[in-house]
C-alpha positions in Angstrom: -23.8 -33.6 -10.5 -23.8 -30.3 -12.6 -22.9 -32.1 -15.8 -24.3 -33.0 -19.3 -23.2 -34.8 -22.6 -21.9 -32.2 -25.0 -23.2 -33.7 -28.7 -19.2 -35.2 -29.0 -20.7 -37.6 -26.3 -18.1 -35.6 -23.9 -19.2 -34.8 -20.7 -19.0 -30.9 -19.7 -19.2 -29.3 -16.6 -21.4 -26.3 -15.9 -18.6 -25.0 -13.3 -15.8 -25.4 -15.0 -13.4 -22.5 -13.8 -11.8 -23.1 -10.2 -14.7 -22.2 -7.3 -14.8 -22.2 -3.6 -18.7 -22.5 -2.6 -20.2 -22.2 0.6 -23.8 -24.2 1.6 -25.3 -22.6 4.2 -28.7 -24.9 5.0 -30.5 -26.6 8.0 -31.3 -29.3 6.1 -28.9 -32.4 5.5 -30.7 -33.4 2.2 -30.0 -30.4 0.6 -26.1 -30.2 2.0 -25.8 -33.6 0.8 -27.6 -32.7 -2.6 -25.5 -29.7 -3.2 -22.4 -31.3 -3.1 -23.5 -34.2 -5.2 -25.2 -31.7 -7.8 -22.6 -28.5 -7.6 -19.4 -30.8 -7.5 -17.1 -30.6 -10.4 -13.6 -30.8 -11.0 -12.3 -27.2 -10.2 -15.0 -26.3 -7.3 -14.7 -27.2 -3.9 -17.9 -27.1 -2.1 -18.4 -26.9 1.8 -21.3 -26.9 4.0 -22.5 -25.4 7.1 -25.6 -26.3 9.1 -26.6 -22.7 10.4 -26.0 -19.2 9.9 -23.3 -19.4 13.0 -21.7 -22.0 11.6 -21.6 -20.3 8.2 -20.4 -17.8 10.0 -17.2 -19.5 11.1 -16.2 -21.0 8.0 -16.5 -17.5 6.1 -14.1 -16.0 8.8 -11.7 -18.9 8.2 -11.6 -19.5 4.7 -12.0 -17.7 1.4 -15.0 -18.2 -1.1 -16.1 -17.6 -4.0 -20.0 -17.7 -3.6 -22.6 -18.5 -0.7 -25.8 -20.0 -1.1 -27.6 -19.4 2.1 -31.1 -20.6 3.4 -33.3 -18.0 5.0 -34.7 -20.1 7.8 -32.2 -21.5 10.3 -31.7 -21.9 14.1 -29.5 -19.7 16.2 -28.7 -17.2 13.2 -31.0 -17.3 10.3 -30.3 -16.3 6.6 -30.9 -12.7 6.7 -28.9 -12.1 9.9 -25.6 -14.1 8.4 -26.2 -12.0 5.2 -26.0 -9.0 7.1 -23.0 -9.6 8.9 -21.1 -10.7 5.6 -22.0 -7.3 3.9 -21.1 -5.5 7.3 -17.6 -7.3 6.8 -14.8 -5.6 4.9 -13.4 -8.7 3.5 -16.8 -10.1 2.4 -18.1 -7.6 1.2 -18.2 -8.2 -2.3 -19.0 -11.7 -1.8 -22.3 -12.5 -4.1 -24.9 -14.4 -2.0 -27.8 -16.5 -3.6 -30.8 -16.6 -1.0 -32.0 -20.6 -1.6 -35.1 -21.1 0.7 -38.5 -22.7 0.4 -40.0 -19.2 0.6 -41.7 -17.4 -2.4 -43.8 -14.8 -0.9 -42.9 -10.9 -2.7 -41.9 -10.0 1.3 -39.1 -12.9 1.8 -37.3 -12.0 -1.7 -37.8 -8.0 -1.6 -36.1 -8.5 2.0 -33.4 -10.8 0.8 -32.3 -8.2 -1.7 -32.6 -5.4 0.7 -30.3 -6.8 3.0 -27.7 -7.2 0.3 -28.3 -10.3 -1.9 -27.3 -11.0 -5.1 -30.1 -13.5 -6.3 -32.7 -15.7 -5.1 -33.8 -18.9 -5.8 -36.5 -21.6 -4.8 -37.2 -25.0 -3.5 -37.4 -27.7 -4.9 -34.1 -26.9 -6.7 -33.2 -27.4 -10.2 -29.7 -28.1 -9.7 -28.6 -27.9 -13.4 -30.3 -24.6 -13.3 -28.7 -23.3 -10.1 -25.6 -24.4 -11.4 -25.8 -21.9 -14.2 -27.1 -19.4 -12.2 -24.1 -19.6 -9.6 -21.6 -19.4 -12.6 -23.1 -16.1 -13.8 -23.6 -14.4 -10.9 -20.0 -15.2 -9.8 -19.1 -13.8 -13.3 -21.5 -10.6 -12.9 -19.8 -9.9 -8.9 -16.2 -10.5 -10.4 -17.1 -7.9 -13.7 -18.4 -5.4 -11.0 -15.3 -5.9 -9.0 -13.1 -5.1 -11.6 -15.1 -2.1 -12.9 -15.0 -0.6 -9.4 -11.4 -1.3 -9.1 -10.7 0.6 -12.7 -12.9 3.4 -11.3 -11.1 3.8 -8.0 -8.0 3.2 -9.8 -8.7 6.2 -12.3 -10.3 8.4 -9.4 -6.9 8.0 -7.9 -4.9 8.7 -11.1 -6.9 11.8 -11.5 -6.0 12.8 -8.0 -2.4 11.9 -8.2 -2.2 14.4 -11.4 -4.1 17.0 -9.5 -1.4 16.8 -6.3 1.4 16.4 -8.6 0.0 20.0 -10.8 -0.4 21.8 -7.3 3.1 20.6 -5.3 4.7 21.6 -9.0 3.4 24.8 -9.1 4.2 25.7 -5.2 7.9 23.6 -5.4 9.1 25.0 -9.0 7.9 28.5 -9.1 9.9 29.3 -5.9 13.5 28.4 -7.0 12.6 29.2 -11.0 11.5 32.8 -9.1 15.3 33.0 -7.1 16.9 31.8 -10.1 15.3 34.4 -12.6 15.0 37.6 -10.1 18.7 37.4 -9.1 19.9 36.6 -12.5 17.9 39.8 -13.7 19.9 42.0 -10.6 23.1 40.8 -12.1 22.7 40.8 -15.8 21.1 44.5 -14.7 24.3 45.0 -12.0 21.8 46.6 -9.8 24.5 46.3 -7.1 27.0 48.2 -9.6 29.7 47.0 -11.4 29.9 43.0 -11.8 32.9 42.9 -9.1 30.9 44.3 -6.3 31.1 41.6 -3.5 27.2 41.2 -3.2 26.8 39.3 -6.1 28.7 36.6 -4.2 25.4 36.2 -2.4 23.2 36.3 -5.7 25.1 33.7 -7.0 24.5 31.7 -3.8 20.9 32.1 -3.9 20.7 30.9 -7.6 23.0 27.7 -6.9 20.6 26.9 -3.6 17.4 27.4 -5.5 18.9 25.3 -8.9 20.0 22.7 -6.3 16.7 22.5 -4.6 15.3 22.5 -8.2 17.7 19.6 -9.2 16.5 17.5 -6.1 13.0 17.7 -6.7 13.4 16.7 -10.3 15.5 13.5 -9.1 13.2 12.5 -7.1 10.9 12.8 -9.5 12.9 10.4 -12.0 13.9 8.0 -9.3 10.7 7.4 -8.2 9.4 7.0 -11.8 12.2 4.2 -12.2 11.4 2.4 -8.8 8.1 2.2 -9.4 8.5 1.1 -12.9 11.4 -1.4 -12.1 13.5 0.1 -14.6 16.4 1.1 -11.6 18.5 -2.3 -11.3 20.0 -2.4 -7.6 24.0 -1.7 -7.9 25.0 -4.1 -4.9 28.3 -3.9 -3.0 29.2 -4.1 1.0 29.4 -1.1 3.2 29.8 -0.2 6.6 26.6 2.0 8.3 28.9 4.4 9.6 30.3 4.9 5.9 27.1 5.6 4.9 25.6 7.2 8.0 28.7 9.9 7.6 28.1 11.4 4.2 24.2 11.4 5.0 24.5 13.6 8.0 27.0 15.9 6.6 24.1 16.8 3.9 21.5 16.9 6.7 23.4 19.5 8.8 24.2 21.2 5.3 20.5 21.8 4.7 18.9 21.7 8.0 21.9 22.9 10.3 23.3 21.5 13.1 21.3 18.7 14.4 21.2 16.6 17.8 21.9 13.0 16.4 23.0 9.9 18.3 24.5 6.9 16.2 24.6 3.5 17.2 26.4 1.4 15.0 27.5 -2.3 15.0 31.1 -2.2 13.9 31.5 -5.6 12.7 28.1 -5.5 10.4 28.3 -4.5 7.1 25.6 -4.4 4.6 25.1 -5.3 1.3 23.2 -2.7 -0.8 22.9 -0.4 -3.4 24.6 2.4 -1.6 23.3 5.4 -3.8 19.5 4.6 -3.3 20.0 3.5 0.2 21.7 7.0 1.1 18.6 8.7 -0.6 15.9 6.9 1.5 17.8 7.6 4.7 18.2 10.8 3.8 14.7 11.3 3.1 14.3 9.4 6.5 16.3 12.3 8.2 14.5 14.7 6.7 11.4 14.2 7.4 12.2 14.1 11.1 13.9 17.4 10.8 11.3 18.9 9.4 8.0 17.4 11.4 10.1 15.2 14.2 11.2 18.2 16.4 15.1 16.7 15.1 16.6 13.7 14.6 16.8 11.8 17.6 18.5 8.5 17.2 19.7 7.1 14.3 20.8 3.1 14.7 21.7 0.0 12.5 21.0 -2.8 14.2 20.6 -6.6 13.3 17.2 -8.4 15.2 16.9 -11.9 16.4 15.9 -13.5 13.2 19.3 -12.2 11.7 17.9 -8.7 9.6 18.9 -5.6 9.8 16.8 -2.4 11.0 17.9 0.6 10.2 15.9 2.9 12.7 14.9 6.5 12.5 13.6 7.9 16.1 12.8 11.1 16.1 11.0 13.3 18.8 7.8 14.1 17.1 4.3 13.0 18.3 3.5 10.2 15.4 1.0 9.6 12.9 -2.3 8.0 12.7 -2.5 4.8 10.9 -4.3 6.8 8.6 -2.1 9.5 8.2 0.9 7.2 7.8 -1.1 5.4 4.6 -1.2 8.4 3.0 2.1 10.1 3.7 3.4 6.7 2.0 1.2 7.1 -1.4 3.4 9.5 -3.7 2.8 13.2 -4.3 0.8 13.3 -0.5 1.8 16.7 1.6 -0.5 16.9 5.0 -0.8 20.4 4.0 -1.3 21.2 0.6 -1.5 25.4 1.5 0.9 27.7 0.7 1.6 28.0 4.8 2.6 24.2 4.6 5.6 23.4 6.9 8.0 21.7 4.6 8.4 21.7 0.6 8.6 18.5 -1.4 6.6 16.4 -3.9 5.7 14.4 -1.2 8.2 11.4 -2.4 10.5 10.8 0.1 8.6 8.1 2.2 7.2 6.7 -1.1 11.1 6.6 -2.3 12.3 5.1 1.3 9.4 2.2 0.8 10.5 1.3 -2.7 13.9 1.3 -2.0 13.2 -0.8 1.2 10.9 -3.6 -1.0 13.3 -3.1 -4.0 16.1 -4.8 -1.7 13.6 -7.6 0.0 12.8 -5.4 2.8 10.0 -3.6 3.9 9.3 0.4 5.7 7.5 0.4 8.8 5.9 2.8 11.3 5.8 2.8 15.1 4.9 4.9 18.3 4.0 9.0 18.7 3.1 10.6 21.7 6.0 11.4 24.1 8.0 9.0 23.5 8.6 9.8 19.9 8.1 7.8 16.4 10.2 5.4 14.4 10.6 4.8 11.2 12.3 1.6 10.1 13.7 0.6 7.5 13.8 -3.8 7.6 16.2 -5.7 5.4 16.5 -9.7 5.3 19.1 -11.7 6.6 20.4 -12.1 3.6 22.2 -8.7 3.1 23.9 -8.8 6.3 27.5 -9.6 6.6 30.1 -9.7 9.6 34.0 -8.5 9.1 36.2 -8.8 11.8 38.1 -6.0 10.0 37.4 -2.9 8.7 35.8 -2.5 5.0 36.6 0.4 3.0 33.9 3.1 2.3 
């Protein structure tokens, strides 16, 4: 085994950080060797007899590392290296190539086809042991370099979106509220009591109310995402929710086609305030790109949730296109001829307020039939009254 005496007189372990390692060999001497020599108290170390079989245990379980021979029957070394960087979830995985082969050919291929290191027969095992802890290190170092990379390519992008739906969503109402401030501090209609200034003032209240909304989004989301919002729980009936909610729909988007379906008995405990805002954002968005809300119901499902469903009559999204629409500060159009105005935040908002109670947001259908959007919460926060609850 992978050990030595430390000068204490202690024995010490070569791998001693928790390890999964995969043996991919023809040979039962060396499967037997490896887990003899390899073995430690944190690793677990399994063994397959050909690159098939390897094969099958990758697509099963997690690991770490793979040490793989080269020559094997029915899928050799090369072939089951190839199909574990062609794999999404294996991807990453570092490889050691262990084979009896030390030609320039054999090791220039091994690396071409996507592997880590390479190492010879007869093995040193104390050696290997060594080598499989730093190239394990080296993978996971890489790993989380690329993941800080991505992770600030994203950041950089998310400013970038956030800078360009700012400028479009704040210069319009700042624009309303200056202009017609300017025609009445100017009276350009005549004296202050003339009765178009009624409509001035109108215009400045919708555009500082528009203004307001996108700023509170803003904040919400900022507090979701940070966990600094604290759920304000309390039992309420859908309908009581459901009415205020439409009344502002219809207020901003007009009169609207929408169906209810309700059960009477179910209430739901919640934090009514952010629960209102996600479906509302819910609603929205199917004005907007849904051709109209369609059917709005609160229902409970066979394992005792509650979905609160969103159909509308629009033809869907991609699975790609729903991914992004749920990262914040995301508009499918970006242009100044873009449909709808927003920072982008009402899915993201729905989702957080969804997880922040136990639940989760989902998407389902397109095409003719329409697209849901659904909004799951646990069992839990369901409760039945045989008598009505006050909103």
């Amino acid at each position: 085994m992978a050990e030595a005496l430390n000068p204490d007189g202690r024995w010490s372990y070569v791998l001693d950080e928790p390890l999964r390692v995969l043996v991919v060999d023809d040979d039962p001497i060396l499967r037997e060797f490896a887990c003899v020599y390899l073995s430690a108290p944190k690793v677990t170390i399994d063994t397959a007899g050909d690159g098939e079989e390897g094969w099958e245990r990758l697509a099963a379980a997690p690991y770490d590392i793979a040490l793989i021979d080269i020559e094997m029957p029915r899928l050799d070394g090369y072939g089951l290296l190839a199909r574990i960087r062609g794999a999404e979830r294996l991807h990453d995985m570092p490889v050691i190539m262990v084979t009896g082969r030390e030609d320039a050919v054999s090791i220039d291929r091994a690396f071409d086809v996507g592997a880590n290191s390479f190492t010879v027969k007869p093995v040193n095992w104390r050696q290997l042991s060594h080598h499989v802890r730093y190239v394990v290190r080296a993978a996971r170092h890489e790993r989380d370099a690329r993941r800080a990379r991505d992770e600030a390519v994203s950041i950089s992008r998310m400013k970038s979106d956030i800078l360009t739906l700012m400028r479009h969503e704040f210069r319009t109402p700042l624009s309303a509220i200056i202009g017609f401030s300017d025609l009445i501090e100017r009276q350009s209609l005549g004296p202050i009591g003339q009765s178009g200034y009624v409509d001035h003032a109108r215009f400045i209240r919708t555009a500082g109310e528009g203004l307001l909304g996108l700023f509170s989004d803003l904040m919400l989301y900022s507090a979701l995402s940070s966990a600094e919002r604290e759920l304000r729980e309390d039992e309420y009936a859908p309908d009581a929710i459901a009415g205020r909610i439409l009344a502002d729909i219809e207020q901003k988007f007009g009169p609207m086609h929408a169906v209810c379906d309700f059960q009477t008995t179910l209430r739901i405990v919640a934090d009514r305030d952010l629960l209102e805002r996600a479906i509302f954002h819910l609603l929205s968005n199917a004005a907007v790109h849904g051709g109209g809300l369609a059917a709005l119901s609160v229902t409970t499902l066979a394992d005792g949730s509650v979905a609160i469903d969103v159909r509308d009559r629009g033809p869907g999204l991609t699975d790609a296109q729903v991914a992004a629409c749920l990262a914040p500060f995301h508009q499918q159009s970006a242009g100044l001829a873009r449909r709808a105005g927003g920072l982008g935040l009402g899915l993201p908002l729905a989702k957080l307020v969804a997880e922040l109670h136990g639940g989760s947001l989902t998407f389902e259908g397109g095409g003719e039939a329409g697209s849901c959007v659904r909004i799951s919460l646990p069992a839990c926060r369901v409760v039945y009254h045989s008598t009505e609850v006050a909103a």
